[in-house]
Residue frames relative to the residue before (quaternion, step in Angstrom):
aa qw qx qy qz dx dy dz
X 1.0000 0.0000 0.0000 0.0000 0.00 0.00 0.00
X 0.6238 0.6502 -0.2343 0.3650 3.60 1.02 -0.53
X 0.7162 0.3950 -0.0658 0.5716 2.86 1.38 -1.24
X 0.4366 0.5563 -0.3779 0.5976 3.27 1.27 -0.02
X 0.8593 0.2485 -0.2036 0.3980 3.76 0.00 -0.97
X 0.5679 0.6107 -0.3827 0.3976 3.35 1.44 0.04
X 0.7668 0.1714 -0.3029 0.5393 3.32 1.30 -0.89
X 0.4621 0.5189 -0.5953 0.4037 3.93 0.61 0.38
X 0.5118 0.5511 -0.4431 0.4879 4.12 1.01 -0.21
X 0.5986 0.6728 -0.1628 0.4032 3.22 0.61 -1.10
X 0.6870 0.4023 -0.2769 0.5380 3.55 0.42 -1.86
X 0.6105 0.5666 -0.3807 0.4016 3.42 0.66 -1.60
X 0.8810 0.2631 -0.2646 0.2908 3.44 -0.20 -0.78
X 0.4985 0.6913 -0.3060 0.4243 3.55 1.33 0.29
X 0.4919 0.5917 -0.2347 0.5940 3.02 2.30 -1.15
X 0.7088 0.6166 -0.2705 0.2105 2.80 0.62 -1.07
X 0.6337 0.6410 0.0724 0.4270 2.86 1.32 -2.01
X 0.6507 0.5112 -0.1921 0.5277 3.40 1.30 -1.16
X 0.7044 0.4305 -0.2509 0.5055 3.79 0.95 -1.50
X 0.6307 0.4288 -0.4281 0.4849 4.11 0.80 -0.49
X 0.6786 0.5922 -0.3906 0.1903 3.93 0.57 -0.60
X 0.4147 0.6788 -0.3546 0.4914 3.49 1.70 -0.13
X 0.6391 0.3845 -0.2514 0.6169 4.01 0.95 -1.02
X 0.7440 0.4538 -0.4169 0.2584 3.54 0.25 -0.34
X 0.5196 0.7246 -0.2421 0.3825 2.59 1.64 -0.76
X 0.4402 0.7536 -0.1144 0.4746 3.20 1.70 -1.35
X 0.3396 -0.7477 0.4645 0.3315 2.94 0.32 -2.02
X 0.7014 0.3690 -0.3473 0.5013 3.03 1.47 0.24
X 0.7883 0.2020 -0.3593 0.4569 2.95 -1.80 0.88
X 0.0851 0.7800 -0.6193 0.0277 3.54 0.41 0.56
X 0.6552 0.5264 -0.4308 0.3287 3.54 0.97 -1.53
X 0.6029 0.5701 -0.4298 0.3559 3.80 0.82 -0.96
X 0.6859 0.6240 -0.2094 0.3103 3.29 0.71 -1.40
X 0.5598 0.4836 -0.2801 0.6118 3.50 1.99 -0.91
X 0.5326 0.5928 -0.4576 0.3944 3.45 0.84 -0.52
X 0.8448 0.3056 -0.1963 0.3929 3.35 0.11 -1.34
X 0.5889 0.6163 -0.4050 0.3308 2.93 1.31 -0.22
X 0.6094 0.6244 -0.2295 0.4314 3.23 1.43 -0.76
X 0.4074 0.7893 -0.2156 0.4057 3.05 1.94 -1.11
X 0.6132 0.7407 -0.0183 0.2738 3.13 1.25 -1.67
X 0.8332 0.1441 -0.0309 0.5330 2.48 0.55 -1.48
X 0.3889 0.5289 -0.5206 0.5459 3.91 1.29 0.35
X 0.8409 0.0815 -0.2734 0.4598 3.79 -0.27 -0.43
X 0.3990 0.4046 -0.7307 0.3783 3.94 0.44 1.00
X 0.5711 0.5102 -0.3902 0.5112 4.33 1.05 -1.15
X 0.5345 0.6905 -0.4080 0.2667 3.83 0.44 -0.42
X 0.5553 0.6445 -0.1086 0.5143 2.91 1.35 -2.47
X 0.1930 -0.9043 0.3509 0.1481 3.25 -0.56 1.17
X 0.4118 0.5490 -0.4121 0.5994 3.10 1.97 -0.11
X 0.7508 0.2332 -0.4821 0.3866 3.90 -0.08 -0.41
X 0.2763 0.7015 -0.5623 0.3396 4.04 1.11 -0.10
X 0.7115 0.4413 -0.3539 0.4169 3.32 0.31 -1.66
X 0.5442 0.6976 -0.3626 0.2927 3.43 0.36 -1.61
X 0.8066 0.3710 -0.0592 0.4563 3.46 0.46 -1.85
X 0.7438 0.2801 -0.3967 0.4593 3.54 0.80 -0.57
X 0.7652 0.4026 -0.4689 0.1802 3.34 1.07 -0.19
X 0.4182 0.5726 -0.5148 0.4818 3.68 1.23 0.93
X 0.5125 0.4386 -0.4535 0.5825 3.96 0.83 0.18
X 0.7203 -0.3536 0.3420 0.4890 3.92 -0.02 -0.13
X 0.3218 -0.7146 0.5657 0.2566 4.11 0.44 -1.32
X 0.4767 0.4996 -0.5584 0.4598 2.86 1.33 1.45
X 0.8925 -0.3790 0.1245 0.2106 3.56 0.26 0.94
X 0.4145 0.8830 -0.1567 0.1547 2.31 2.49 -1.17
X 0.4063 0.7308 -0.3189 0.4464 3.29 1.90 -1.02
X 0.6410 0.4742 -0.2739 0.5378 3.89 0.14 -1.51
X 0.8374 -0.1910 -0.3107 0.4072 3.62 -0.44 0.19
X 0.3091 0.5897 -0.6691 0.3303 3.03 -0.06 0.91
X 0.6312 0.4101 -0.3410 0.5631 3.89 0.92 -1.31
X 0.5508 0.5345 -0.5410 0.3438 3.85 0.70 -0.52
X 0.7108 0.4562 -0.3981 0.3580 3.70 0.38 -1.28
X 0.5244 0.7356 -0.3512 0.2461 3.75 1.36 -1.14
X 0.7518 0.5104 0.0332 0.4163 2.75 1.34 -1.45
X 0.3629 0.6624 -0.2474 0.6069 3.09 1.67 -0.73
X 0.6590 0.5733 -0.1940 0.4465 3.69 0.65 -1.80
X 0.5708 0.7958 -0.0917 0.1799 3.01 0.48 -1.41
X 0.7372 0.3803 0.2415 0.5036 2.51 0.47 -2.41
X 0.8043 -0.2265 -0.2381 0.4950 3.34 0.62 0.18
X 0.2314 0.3898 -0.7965 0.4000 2.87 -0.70 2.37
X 0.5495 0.3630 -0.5188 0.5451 3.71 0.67 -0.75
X 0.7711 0.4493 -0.3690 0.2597 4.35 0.00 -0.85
X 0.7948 0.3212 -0.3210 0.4027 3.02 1.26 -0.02
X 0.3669 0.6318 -0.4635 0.5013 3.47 1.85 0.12
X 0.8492 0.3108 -0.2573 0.3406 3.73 0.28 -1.10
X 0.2932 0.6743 -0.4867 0.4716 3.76 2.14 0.19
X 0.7457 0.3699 -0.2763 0.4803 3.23 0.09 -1.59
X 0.5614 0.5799 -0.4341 0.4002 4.01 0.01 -1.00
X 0.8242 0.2684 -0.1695 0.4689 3.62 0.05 -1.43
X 0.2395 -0.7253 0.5500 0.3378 4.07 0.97 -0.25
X 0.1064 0.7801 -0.5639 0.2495 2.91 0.54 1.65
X 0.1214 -0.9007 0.3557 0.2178 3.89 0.95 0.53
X 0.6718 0.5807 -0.1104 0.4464 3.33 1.22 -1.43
X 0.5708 0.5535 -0.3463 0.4978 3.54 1.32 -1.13
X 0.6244 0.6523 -0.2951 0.3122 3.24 1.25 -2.00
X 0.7906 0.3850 -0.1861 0.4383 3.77 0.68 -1.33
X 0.6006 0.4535 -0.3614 0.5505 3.64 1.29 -0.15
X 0.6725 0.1663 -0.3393 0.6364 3.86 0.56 0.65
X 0.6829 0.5780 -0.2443 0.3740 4.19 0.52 0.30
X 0.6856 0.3499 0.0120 0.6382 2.92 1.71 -1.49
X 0.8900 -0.3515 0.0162 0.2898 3.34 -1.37 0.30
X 0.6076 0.4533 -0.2827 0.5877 3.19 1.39 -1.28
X 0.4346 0.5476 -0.4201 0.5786 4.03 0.74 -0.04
X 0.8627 0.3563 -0.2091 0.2917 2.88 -0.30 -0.48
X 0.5248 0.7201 -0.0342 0.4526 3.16 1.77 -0.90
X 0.6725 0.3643 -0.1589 0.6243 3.08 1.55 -1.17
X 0.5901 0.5348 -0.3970 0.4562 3.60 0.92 -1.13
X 0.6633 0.5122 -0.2806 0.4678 4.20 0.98 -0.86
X 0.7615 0.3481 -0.2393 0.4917 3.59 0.90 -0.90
X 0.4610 0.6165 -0.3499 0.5338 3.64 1.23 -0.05
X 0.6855 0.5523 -0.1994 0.4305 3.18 0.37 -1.67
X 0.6771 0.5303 -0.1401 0.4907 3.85 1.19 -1.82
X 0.6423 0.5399 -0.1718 0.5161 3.75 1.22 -0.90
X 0.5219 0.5505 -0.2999 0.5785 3.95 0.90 -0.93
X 0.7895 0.3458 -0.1228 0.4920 3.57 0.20 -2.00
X 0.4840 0.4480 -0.5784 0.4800 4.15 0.69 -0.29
X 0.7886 0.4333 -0.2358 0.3670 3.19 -0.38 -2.19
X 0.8001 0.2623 -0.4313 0.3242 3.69 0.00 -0.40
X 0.7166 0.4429 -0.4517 0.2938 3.38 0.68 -0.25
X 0.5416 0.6007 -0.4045 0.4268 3.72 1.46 -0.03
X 0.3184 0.6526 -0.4221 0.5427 3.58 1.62 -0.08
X 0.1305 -0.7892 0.5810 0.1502 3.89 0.87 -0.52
X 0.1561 0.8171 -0.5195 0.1949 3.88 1.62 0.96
X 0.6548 0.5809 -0.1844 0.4470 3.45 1.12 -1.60
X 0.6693 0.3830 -0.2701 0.5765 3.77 1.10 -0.60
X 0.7800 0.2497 -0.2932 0.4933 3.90 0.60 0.29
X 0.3481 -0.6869 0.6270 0.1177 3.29 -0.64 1.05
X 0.7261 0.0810 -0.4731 0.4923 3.91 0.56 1.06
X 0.6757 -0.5749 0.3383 0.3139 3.54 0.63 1.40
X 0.7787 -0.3133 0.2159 0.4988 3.96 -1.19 -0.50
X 0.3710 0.4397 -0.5104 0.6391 4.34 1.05 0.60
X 0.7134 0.4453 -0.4279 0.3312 3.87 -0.19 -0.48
X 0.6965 0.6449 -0.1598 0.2710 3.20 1.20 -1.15
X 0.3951 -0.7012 0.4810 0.3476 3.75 -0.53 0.99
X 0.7436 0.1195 -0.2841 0.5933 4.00 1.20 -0.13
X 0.5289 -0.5758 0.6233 0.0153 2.66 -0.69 1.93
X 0.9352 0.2012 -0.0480 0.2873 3.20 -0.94 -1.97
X 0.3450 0.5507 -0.4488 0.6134 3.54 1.81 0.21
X 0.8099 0.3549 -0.2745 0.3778 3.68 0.06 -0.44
X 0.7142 0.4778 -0.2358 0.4539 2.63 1.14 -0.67
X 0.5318 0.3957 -0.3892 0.6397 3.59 1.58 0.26
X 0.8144 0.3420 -0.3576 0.3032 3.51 0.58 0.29
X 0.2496 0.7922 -0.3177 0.4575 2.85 2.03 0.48
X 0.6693 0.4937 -0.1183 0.5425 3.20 1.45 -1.28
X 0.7650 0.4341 -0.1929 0.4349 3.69 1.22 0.03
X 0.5377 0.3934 -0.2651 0.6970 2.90 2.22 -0.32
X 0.5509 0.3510 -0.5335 0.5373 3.73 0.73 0.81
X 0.6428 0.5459 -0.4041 0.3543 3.94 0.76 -0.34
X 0.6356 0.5514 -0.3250 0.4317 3.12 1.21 -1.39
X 0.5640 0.6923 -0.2722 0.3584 3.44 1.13 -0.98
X 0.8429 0.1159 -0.0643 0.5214 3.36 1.17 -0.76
X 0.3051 0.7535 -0.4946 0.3073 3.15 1.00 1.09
X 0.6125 0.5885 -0.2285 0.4757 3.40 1.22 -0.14
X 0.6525 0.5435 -0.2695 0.4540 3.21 0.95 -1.19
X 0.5802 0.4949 -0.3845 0.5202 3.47 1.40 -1.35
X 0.7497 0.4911 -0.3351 0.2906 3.48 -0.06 -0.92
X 0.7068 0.3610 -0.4385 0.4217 3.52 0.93 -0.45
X 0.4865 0.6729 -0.3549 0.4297 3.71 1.61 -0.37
X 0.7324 0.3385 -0.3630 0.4661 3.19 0.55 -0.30
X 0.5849 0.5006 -0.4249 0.4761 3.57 0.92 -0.45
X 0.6202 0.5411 -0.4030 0.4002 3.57 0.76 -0.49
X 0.5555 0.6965 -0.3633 0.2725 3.66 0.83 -1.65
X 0.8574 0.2581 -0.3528 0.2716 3.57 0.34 -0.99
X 0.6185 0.5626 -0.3461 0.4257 3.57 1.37 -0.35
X 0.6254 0.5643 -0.3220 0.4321 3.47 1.41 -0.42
X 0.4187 0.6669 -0.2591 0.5593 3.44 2.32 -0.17
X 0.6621 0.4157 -0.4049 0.4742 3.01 0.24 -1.07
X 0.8201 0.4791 -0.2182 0.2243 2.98 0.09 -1.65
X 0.5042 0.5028 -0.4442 0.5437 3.77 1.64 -0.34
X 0.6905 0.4812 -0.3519 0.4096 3.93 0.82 -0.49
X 0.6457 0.5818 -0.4011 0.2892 3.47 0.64 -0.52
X 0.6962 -0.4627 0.4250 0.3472 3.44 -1.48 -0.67
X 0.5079 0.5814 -0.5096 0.3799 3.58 1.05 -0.15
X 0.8284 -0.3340 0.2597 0.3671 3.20 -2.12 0.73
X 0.6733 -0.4407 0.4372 0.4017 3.80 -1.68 0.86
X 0.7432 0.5627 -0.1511 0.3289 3.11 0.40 -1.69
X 0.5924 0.4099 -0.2524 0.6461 3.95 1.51 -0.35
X 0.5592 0.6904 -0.2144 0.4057 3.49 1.16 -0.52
X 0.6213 0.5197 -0.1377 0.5700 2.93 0.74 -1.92
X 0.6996 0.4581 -0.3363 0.4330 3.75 0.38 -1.70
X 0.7219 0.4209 -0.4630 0.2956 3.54 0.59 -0.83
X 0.2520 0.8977 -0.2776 0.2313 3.58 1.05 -0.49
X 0.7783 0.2199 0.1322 0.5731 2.20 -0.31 -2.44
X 0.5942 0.3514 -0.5065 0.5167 4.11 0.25 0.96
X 0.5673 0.4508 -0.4937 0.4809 3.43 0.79 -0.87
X 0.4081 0.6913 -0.3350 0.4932 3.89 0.54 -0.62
X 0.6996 0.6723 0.0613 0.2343 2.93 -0.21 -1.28
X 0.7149 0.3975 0.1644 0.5513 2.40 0.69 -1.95
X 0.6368 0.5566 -0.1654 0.5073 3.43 1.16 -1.04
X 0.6653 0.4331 -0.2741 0.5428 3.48 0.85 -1.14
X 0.6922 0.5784 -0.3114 0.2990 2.96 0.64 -0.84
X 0.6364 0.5333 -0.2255 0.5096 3.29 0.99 -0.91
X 0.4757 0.6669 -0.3299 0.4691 3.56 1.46 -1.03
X 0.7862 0.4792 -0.2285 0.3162 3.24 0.49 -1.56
X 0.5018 0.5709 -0.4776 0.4406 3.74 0.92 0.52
X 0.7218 0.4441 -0.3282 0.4173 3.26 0.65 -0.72
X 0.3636 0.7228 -0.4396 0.3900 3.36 1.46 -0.64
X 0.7330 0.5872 -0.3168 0.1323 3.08 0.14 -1.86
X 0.7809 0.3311 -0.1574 0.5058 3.24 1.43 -0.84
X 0.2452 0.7255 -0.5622 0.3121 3.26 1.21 0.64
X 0.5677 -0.5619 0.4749 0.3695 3.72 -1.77 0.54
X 0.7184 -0.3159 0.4276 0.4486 3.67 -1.76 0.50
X 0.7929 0.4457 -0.3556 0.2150 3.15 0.26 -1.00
X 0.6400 0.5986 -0.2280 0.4244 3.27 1.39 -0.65
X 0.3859 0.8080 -0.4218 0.1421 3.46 1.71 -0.31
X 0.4261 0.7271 -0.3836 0.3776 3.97 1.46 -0.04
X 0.6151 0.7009 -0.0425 0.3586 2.85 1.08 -1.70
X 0.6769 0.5465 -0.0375 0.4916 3.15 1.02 -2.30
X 0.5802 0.4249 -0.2154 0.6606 3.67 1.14 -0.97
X 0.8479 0.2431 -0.2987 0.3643 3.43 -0.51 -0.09
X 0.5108 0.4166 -0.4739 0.5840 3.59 1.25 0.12
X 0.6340 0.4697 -0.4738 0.3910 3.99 0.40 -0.48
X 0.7961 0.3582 -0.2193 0.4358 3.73 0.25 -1.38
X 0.4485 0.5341 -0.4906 0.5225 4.00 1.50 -0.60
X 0.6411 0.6400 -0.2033 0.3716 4.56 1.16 -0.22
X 0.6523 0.5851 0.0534 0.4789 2.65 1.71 -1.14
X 0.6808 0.4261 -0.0533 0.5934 2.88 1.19 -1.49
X 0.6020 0.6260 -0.2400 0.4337 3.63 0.82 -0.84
X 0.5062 0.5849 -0.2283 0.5912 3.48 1.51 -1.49
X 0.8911 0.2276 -0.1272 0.3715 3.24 -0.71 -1.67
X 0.5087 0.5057 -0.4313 0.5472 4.01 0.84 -0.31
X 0.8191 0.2825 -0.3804 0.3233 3.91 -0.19 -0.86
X 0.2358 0.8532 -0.2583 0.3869 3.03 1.83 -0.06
X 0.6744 0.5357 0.0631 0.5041 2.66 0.06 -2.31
X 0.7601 0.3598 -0.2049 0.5008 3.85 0.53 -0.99
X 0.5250 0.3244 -0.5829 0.5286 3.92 0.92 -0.50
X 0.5515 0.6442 -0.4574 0.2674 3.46 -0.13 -1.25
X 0.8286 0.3522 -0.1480 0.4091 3.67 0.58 -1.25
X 0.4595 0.5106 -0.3738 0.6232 3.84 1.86 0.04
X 0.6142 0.6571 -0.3564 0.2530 3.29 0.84 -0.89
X 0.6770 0.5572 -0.1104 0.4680 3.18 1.51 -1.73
X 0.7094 0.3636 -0.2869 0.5312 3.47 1.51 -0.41
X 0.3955 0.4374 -0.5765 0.5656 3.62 0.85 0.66
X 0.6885 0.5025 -0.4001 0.3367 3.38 -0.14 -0.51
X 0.7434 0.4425 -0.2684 0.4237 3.64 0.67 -0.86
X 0.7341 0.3340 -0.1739 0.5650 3.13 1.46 -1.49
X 0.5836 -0.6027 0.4950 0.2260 3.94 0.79 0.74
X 0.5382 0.6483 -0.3643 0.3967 3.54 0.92 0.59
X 0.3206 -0.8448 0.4194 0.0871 3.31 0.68 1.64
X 0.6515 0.4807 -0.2058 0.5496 3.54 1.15 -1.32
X 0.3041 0.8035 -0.4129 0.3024 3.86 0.91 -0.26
X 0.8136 -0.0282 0.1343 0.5650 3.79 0.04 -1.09
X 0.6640 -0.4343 0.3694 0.4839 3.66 -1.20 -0.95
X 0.8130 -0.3786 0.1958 0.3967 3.33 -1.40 0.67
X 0.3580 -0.6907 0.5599 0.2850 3.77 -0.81 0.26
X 0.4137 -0.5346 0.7333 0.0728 3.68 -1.39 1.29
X 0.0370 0.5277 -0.7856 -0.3209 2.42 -2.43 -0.15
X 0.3141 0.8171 -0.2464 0.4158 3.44 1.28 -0.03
C-alpha cells in the first residue's frame, strides 16, 4: 500500500507539472507552476526506492529527510500565499506573509534542523541502525517527523476558513470543487502531526494521512487551474481565482 501511494502521488504530480508547463512557458502563473514544481520533487524524495538513490549519492546519512523537509517547508507557502491572494483572503494573506508567518516558517525551519541533527543521523553513515541510541532516536525520529509538519499545519489552518467560505459560496462548481479538495488537504494535513506520534503499528494509517495531503493540494490545484481555462474562453473574470503573472 505504501508503495502504491508513493508512486501514484508521484504520477499525480508529474501530470500535474507537465499540463501547467505550457502557461509557464507563456508566462502565466509561474508561481503555481513553482508550486508543483516543487511538488515534484518532494514526492520523487518521497518514493522510497528513489530516497535511497538520492541519499545514497549525498553520503547515506539521511541527509535527504531534511532536505525534503525544507522542500516542503517551500512548498507550502507558495501554495499559502498563491491561494491567499486567489481567494482575497487578506487576513489569512498577512498571517502566513507577515511576522507571525514568518516566525513559524523560522521556528519550524530551527526545530527540523535541532531534532535532526541530535538524531546524530548525519554523524553515521548507517543512519538510526548505526546508532548506540537506537530508541533515543528512535523517539526522536518521532519529533523530527513533527517538527517537519508543524508548518504545513499552520498554514492549513490559516487557509481552512477562506477555503470555506469559498466551498460555500456561489462561484462556479469547478472553483468549488478546487476549494474542496485543499480544504481536504488541508485537513490531512493538519491530521498529519498527530500522526507523527502514532504507534509502528499504525504506520499504514500515517502514510495515507500524509499523501491523502498531498494529493488534496496538488488535485484542487490542478482543478483551479482547469476553471481557470474556462473563464478565459467564456470571459468570466469572476470564474476561478484571481489571475498572476508571477
Amino acid at each position: 500500500m505504501m508503495a502504491t501511494l508513493e508512486w501514484a502521488t508521484l504520477a499525480v504530480c508529474c501530470a500535474a507539472f507537465l499540463l501547467r508547463a505550457p502557461d509557464a512557458v507563456r508566462g502565466r502563473n509561474r508561481t503555481v507552476f513553482g508550486i508543483l514544481f516543487l511538488g515534484t520533487l518532494c514526492s520523487v524524495l518521497a518514493v522510497s526506492e528513489l530516497y535511497e538513490i538520492v541519499d545514497g549519492v549525498l553520503g547515506g546519512r539521511k541527509l535527504t529527510s531534511l532536505i525534503l523537509r525544507y522542500l516542503v517547508f517551500a512548498t507550502v507557502l507558495l501554495v499559502g500565499l498563491r491561494l491567499t491572494r486567489g481567494l482575497a483572503a487578506a487576513r489569512a494573506h498577512t498571517l502566513i506573509a507577515g511576522g507571525i508567518g514568518r516566525w513559524v516558517l523560522g521556528l519550524s525551519c530551527l526545530a527540523v534542523t535541532v531534532t535532526f541533527f541530535l538524531m546524530g543521523t548525519y554523524t553515521s553513515p548507517d543512519g538510526l541502525q548505526g546508532l548506540a541510541g537506537g530508541e533515543r532516536n528512535a523517539a526522536l525520529e518521532s519529533y523530527f517527523a513533527a517538527a517537519g509538519r508543524t508548518y504545513p499545519v499552520y498554514v492549513s489552518l490559516v487557509l481552512m476558513p477562506p477555503l470555506l467560505a469559498a466551498v460555500r459560496s456561489r462561484l462556479p462548481r469547478l472553483v468549488r470543487a478546487g476549494a474542496l479538495l485543499v480544504l481536504l488537504g488541508a485537513f490531512f494535513a493538519v491530521m498529519t502531526f498527530p500522526a507523527s506520534f502514532a504507534p509502528e503499528t499504525w504506520g499504514g494509517a500515517q502514510h495515507f494521512v500524509n499523501y491523502s495531503a498531498a494529493l488534496g493540494y496538488v488535485v484542487g490545484l490542478v482543478v483551479f487551474w482547469f476553471s481557470g481555462l474556462i473563464s478565459n474562453k467564456s470571459s468570466n473574470g469572476n470564474a476561478t481565482l484571481r489571475k498572476d503573472r508571477g
